[in-house]
C-alpha positions in Angstrom: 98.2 3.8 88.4 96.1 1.0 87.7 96.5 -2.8 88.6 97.3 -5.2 85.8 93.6 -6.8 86.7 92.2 -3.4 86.6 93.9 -2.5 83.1 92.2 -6.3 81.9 89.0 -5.5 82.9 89.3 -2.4 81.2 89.3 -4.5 77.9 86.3 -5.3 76.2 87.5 -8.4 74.2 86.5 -9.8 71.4 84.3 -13.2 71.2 86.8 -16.1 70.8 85.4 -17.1 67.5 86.3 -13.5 66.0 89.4 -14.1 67.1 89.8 -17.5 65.7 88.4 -16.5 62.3 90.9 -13.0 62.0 93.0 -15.5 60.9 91.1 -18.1 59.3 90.7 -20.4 61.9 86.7 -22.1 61.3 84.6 -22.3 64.0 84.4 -26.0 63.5 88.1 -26.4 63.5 87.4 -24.6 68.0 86.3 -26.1 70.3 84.8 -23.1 73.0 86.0 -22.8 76.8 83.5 -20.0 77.3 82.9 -16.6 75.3 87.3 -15.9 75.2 88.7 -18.9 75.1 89.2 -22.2 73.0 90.8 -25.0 71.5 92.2 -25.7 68.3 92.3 -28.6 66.5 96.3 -29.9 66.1 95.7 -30.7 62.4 95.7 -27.1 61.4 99.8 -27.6 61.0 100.8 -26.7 57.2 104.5 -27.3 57.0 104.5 -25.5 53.9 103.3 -22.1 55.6 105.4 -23.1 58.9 108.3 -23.0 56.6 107.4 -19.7 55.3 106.8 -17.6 59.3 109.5 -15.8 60.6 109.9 -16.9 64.2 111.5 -14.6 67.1 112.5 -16.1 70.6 112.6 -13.3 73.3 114.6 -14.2 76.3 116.6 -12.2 79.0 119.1 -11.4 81.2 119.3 -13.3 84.0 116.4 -13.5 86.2 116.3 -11.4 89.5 113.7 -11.1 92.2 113.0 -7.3 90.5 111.8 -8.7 87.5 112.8 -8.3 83.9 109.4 -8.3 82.2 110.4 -11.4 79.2 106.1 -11.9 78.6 105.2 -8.7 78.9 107.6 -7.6 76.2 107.0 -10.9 74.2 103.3 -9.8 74.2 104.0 -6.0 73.9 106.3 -7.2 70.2 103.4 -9.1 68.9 101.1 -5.4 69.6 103.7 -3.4 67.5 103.9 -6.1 64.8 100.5 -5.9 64.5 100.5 -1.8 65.0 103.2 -1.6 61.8 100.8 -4.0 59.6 102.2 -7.6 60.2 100.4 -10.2 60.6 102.0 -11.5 64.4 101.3 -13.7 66.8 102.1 -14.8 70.3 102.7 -18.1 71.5 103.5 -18.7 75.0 103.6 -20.8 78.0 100.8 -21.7 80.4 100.7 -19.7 84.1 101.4 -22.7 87.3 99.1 -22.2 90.2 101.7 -22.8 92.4 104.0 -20.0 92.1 100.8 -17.6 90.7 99.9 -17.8 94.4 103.7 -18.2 96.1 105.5 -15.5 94.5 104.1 -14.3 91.6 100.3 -14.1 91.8 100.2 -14.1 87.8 101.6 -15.2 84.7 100.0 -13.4 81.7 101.6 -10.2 81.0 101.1 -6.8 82.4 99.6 -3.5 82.0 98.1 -3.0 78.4 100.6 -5.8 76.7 98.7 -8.6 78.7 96.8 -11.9 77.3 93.2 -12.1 78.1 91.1 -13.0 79.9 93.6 -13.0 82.6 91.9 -14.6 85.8 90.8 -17.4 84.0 94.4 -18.0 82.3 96.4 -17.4 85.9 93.8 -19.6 87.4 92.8 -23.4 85.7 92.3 -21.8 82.4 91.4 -25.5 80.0 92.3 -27.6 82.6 95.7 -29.0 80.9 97.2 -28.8 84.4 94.7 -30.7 86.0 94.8 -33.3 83.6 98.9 -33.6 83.7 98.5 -33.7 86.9 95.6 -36.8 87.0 97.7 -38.6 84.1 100.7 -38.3 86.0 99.3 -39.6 89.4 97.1 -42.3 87.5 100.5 -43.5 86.4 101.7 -43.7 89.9 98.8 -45.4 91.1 98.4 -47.7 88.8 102.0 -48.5 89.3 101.2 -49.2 92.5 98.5 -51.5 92.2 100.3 -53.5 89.9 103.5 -54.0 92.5 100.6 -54.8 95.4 98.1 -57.5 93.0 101.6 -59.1 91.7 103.5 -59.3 94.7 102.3 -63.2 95.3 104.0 -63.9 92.1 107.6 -62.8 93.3 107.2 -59.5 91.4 108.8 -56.3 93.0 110.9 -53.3 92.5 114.3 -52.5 93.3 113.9 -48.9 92.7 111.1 -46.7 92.2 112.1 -43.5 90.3 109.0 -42.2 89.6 106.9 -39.2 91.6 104.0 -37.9 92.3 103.2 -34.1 91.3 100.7 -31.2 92.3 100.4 -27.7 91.1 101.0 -26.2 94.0 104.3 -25.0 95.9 104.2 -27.8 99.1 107.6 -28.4 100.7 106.3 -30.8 103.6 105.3 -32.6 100.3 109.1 -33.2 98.6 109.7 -36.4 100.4 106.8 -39.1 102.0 106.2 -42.8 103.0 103.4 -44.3 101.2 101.1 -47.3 102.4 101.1 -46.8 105.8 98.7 -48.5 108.0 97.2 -51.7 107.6 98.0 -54.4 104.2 95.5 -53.7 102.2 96.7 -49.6 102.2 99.4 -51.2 100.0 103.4 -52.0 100.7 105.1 -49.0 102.5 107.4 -47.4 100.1 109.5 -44.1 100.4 108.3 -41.6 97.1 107.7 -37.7 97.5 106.5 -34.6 95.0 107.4 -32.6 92.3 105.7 -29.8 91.0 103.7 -30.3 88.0 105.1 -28.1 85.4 108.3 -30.5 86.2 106.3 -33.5 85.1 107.6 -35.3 82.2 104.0 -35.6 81.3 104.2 -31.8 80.9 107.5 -32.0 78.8 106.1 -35.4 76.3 102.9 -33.0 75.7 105.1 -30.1 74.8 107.5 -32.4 72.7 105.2 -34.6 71.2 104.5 -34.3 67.5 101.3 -35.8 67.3 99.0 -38.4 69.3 101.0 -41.3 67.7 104.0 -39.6 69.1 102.6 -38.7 72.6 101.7 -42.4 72.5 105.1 -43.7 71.8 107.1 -41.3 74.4 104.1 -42.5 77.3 104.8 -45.8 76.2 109.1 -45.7 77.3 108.8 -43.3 80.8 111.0 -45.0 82.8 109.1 -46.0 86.6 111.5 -48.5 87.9 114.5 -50.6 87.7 113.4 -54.6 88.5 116.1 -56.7 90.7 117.8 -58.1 87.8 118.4 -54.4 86.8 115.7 -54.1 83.6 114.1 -51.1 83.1 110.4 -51.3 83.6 108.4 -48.6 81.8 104.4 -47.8 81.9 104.2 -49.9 78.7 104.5 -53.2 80.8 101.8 -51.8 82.9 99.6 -52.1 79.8 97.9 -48.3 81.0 99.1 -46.2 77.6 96.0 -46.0 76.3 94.3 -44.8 79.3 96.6 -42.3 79.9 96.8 -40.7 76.6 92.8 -40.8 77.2 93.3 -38.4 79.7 95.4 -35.9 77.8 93.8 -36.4 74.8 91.9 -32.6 75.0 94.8 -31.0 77.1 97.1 -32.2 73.7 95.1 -29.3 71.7 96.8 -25.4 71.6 94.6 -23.1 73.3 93.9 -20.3 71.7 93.2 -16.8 73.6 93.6 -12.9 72.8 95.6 -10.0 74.1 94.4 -6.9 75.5 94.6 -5.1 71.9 92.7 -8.4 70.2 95.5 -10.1 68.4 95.9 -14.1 69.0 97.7 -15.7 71.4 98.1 -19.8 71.7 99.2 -20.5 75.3 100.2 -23.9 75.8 102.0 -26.1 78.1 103.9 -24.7 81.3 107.2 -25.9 82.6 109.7 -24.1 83.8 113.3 -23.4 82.5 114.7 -23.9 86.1 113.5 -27.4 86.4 112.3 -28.6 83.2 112.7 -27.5 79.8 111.2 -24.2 79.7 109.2 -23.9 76.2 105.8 -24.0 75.2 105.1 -27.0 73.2 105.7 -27.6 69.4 102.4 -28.2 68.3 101.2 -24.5 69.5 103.9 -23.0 67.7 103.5 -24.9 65.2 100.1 -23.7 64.5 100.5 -20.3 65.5 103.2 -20.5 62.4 101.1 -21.9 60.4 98.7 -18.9 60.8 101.3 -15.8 61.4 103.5 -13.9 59.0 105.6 -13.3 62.2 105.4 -15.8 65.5 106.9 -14.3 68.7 107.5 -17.1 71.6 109.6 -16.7 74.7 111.7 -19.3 76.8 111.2 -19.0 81.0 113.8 -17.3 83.0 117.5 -16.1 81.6 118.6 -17.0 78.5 121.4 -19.6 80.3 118.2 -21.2 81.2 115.1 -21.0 78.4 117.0 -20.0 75.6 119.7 -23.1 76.1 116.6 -25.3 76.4 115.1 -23.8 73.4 117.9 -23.9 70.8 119.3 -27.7 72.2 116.1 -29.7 72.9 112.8 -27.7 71.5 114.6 -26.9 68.1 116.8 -30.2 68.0 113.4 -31.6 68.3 111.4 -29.9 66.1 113.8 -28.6 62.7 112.0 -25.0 64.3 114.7 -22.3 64.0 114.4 -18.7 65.4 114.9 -16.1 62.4 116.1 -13.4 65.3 116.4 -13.5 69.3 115.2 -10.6 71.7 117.1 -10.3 74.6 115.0 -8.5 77.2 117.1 -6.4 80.1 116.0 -3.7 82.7 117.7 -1.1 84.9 116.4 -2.7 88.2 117.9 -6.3 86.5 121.5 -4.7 85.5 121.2 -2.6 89.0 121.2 -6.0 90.8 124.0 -8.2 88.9 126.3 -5.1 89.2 125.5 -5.0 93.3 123.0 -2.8 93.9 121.5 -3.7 96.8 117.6 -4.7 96.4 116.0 -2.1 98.8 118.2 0.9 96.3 117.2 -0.8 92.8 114.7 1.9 92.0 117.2 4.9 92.7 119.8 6.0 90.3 123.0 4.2 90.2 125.1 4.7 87.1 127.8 2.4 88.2 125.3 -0.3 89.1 124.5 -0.2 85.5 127.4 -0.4 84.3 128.8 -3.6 86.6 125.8 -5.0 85.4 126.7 -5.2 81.6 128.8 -8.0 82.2 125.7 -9.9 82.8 124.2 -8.6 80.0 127.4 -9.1 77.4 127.7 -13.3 79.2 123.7 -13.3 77.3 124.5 -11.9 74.0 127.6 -13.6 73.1 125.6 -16.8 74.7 123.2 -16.3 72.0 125.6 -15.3 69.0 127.5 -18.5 69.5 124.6 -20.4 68.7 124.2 -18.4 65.3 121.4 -15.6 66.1 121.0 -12.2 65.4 120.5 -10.7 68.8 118.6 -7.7 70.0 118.3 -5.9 73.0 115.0 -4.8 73.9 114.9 -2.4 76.9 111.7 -2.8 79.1 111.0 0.6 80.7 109.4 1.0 84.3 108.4 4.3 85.5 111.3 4.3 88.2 113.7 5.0 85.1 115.9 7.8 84.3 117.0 9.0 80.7 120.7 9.2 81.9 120.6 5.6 82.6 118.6 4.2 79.8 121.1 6.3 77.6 124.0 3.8 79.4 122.3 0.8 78.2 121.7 2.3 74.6 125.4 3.2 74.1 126.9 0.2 75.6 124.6 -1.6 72.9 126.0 0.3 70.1 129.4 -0.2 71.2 129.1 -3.8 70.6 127.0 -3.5 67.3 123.9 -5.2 68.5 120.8 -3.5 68.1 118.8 -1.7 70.9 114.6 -0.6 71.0 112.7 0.7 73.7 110.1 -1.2 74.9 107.5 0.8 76.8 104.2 -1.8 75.9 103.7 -1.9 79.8 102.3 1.3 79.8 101.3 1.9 76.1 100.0 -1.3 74.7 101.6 -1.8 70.9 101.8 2.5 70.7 104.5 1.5 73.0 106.3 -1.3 71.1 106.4 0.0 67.5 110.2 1.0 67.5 110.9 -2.4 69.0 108.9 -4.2 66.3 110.3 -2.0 63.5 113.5 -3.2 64.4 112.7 -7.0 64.4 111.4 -6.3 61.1 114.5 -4.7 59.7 116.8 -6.8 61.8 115.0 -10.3 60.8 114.9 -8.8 56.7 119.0 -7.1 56.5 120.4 -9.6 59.2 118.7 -12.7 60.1 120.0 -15.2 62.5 122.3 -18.1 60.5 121.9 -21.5 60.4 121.4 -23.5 64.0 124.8 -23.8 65.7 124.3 -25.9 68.9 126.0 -26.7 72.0 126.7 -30.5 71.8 126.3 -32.9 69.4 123.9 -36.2 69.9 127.0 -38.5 70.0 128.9 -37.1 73.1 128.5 -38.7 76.3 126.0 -37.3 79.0 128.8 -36.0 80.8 130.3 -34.5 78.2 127.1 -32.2 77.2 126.5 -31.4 80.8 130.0 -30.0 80.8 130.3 -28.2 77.5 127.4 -26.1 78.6 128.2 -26.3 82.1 131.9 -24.6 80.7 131.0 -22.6 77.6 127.6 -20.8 78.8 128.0 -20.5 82.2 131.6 -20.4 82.4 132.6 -22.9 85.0 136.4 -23.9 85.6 135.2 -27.7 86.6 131.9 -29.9 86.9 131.9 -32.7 89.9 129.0 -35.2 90.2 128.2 -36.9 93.5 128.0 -41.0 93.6 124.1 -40.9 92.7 124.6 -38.7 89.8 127.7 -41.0 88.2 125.7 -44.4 88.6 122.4 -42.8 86.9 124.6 -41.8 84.2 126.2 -45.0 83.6 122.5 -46.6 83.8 121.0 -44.8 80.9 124.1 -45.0 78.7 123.8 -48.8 79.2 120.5 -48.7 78.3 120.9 -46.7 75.2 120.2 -43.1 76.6 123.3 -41.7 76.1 122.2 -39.7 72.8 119.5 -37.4 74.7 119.5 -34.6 75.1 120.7 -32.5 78.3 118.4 -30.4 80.6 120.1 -28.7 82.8 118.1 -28.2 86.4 119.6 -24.9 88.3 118.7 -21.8 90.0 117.5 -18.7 87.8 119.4 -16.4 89.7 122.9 -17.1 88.7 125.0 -18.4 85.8 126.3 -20.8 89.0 124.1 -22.8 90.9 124.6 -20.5 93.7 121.3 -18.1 93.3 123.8 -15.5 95.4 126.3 -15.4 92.8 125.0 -12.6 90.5 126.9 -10.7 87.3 128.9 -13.1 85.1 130.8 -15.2 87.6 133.8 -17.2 86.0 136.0 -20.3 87.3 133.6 -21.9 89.8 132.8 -25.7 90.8 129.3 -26.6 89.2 128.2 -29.6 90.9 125.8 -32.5 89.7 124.1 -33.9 92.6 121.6 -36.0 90.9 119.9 -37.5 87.5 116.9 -37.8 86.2 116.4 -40.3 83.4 113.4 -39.0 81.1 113.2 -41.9 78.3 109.6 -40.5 77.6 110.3 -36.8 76.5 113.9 -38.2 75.6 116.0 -35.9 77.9 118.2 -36.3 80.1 117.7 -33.8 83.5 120.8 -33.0 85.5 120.2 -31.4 89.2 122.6 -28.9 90.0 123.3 -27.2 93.3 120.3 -27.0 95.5 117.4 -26.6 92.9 114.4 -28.4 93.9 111.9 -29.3 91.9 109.0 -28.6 94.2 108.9 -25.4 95.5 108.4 -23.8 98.6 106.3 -20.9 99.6 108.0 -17.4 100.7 107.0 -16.0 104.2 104.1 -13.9 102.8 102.5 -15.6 99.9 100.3 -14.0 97.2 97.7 -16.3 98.4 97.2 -14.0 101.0 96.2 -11.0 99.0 94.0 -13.0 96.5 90.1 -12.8 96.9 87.0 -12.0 95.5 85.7 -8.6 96.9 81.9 -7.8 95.5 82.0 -10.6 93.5 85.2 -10.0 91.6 88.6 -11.6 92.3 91.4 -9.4 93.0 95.1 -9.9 94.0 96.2 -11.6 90.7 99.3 -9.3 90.2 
């Protein structure tokens, strides 16, 4: 069976400017990374024709260490569109390096439903990482200097809330002392890391309407509180300019192709554990703008991404999905009903059907926010008929509809009775009008724990000391209408990544806030989730390489 890079290389693709012009994108309106990749201009939005796409989220069940397959199948539905005579188009997030060589060693697909070229995207693809990552440390340095040149006047911090980040999975890196050593390395200060796809540099990019808009949300991040309590942001550092300077070019959609030549805009990467879990408005904005059909996903479990999506991205935006694909596997149901991980790939019926309740927890989820809802089964060799037929009838008992998805090994061949479905799904039934979980008005604590309640089922939320006075700070400070953004593991509707299934009446505990007055959110830390990885005992890292002059390892 061949490797995912193998099945890539396969491909001959198509020059980027073909690409760009199947859909009547002009070559002056690109700006070339290369022979395969580009970026587009952000004033191809027409609201008019954005109006007029049909947009479908695909999300899942909840994440498990087997995998569930959400990009793969998001690219696979885009291939049968496209195989049934729509005019479709993916738009997804960009691959982290951290995790592509931790856990994952790729982000772009698989088999034939992949986007291409797939080194280059897993790897530093346009260079919007690197330059979220400059921005955001410029920030801090800048910061910096300004507390050490103005300390003669009296000037100082009380508290410094803002972090460094890399895009790469460093634990040792979580917590450090800066200026250490002799005076003029600075005053000695306590700060650590986050990862960059939690950056709220990475989350204002994806938010951000325009440059005027990137430019106001740069302007409020919130670095610091002074000793009389103010808020000090990076607009009394004077340093907007400079810093929208530097993600000026990673602000632009990048525009790629997928292993059967159909456009893909990849753009922006955080994830839905830590962050807010979208690809940014402007990409799929323009994909819209150039699609009869747009298919986008939302990271991780649909308690995760697809919450994100519907409360901030589309709250945000006025965007509005016309239908939801909620992706499930065997190995995924196998594991919430208790199948141990090393038995996953053999048959277990009753696994299966444990697992449904994990799988049920998702769709009603996703009804109560007003979408149509269906469930796309993504097939692994390992599978048995007897077991896929469990999944199938369970579906039809509760009346949502249920495709085969078998892209992985068939490219958009594989995905046609998936696609046909979305079509006659989106044109009988379409999702209703936007239902979502709070409104702007209630408190901070009272979004946390109507999600917190409703989606993951919790009997009771408790916040620890930290987490109480942050949230009293920003609704002093006129915060309290943002948004929520829930931080939590993937693993579990709890913040226990151990508790699979659909787990009911638990304590879901707030340990912490994060005030984001830039992308306008507010990010609550449940449990244990930290937002700068670690790296498992074996790391991909070790199997990536380049052997006769080609790189191999990438998944």
């Amino acid at each position: 069976m061949k490797t995912d890079i193998e099945i890539a290389r396969s491909v001959e693709m198509r020059r980027i400017t073909e690409i760009a012009d199947s859909i009547g994108i002009p070559e002056e309106q690109i700006d070339q990374y290369g022979r395969y990749m580009a970026k587009v201009s952000r004033q191809l939005v027409d609201e008019e024709k954005v109006a007029k796409s049909k947009l479908i989220l695909v999300t899942a069940i909840t994440a498990t260490k087997a995998g569930i397959g959400k990009t793969t199948v998001s690219v696979g539905l885009a291939l049968g569109l496209n195989k049934i005579g729509k005019k479709a188009i993916v738009a997804l997030r960009e691959p982290s390096l951290g995790p592509c060589f931790g856990l994952k060693g790729g982000a772009a697909g698989g088999g034939y439903a992949q986007v291409l070229p797939m080194e280059k995207i897993n790897l530093h693809f346009t260079g919007d990482f690197h330059a979220i990552t400059s921005a955001h440390n410029m920030i801090s340095a800048l910061m910096d200097n300004y507390i050490y040149q103005h300390q003669a006047d009296g000037f100082a911090l009380k508290e410094v809330i803002w972090k460094r980040v890399l895009d790469v999975n460093d634990r040792s890196l979580r917590n450090i002392v800066t200026g250490l050593g002799p005076r003029t390395n600075g005053l000695t200060a306590e700060s650590g890391f986050d990862i960059t796809p939690a950056s709220e540099l990475m989350a204002i990019l994806c938010l951000s309407k325009n440059l005027d808009d990137m430019r106001r949300r740069i302007d409020n991040i919130l670095l610091g509180y002074t000793f009389d309590d103010k808020p000090f942001m990076v607009k009394d550092l004077g340093i907007t300019g400079s810093i929208l300077v530097l993600l000026k070019t990673a602000f632009k959609p990048n525009l790629v192709q997928t292993t059967e030549g159909t456009p893909a805009f990849i753009h922006g990467g955080p994830f839905a554990n830590i962050a807010h879990g979208c690809n940014s408005i402007i990409a799929t904005k323009v994909a819209m703008t150039f699609g009869d059909y747009v298919i986008t996903e939302a990271g991780f479990g649909a308690d995760l991404g697809a919450e994100k999506f519907f409360n901030i991205k589309c709250r945000k935006s006025g965007l509005k999905p016309e239908l939801t694909v909620l992706v499930a596997t065997l190995n995924g149901l196998k594991m919430h009903g208790g199948t141990a991980l090393e038995d996953i790939h053999k048959p277990d019926a009753e696994g299966v059907k444990r697992g449904f309740a994990n799988l049920d927890r998702h769709i009603k989820n996703l009804q109560d926010f007003g979408q149509s809802v269906v469930v796309s089964f993504n097939k692994y060799a390992s599978d048995t008929e007897e077991e896929i037929n469990l999944v199938k009838e369970h579906c039809a008992e509760l009346g949502v509809p249920f495709a085969l998805n078998n892209a992985w090994a068939e490219g958009g061949e594989g995905a046609k009775e998936l696609a046909q479905l979305v079509v006659d799904t989106v044109e009988n039934n379409p999702s209703g009008p936007l239902r979502f979980t709070y409104s702007d008005d209630q408190s901070i604590t009272e979004k946390i724990e109507t999600i917190a309640k409703n989606l993951y089922r919790a009997s009771s939320v408790t916040y620890s000391a930290v987490a109480r006075r942050k949230i009293t700070a920003a609704e002093k400070m006129g915060f309290g209408h943002f948004p929520v953004c829930i931080a939590k593991t993937q693993y579990s509707f709890s913040q226990d990544p151990k508790m699979y299934g659909a787990p009911e009446g638990f304590r879901f505990d707030i340990k912490d806030i994060v005030i984001n007055t830039g992308s306008e959110m507010i990010v609550a830390i449940a449990g244990d989730i930290i937002r700068m990885p670690g790296l498992p005992k074996v790391p991909q890292a070790t199997k990536i390489d380049i052997i006769n002059g080609v790189i191999e390892g990438l998944s």
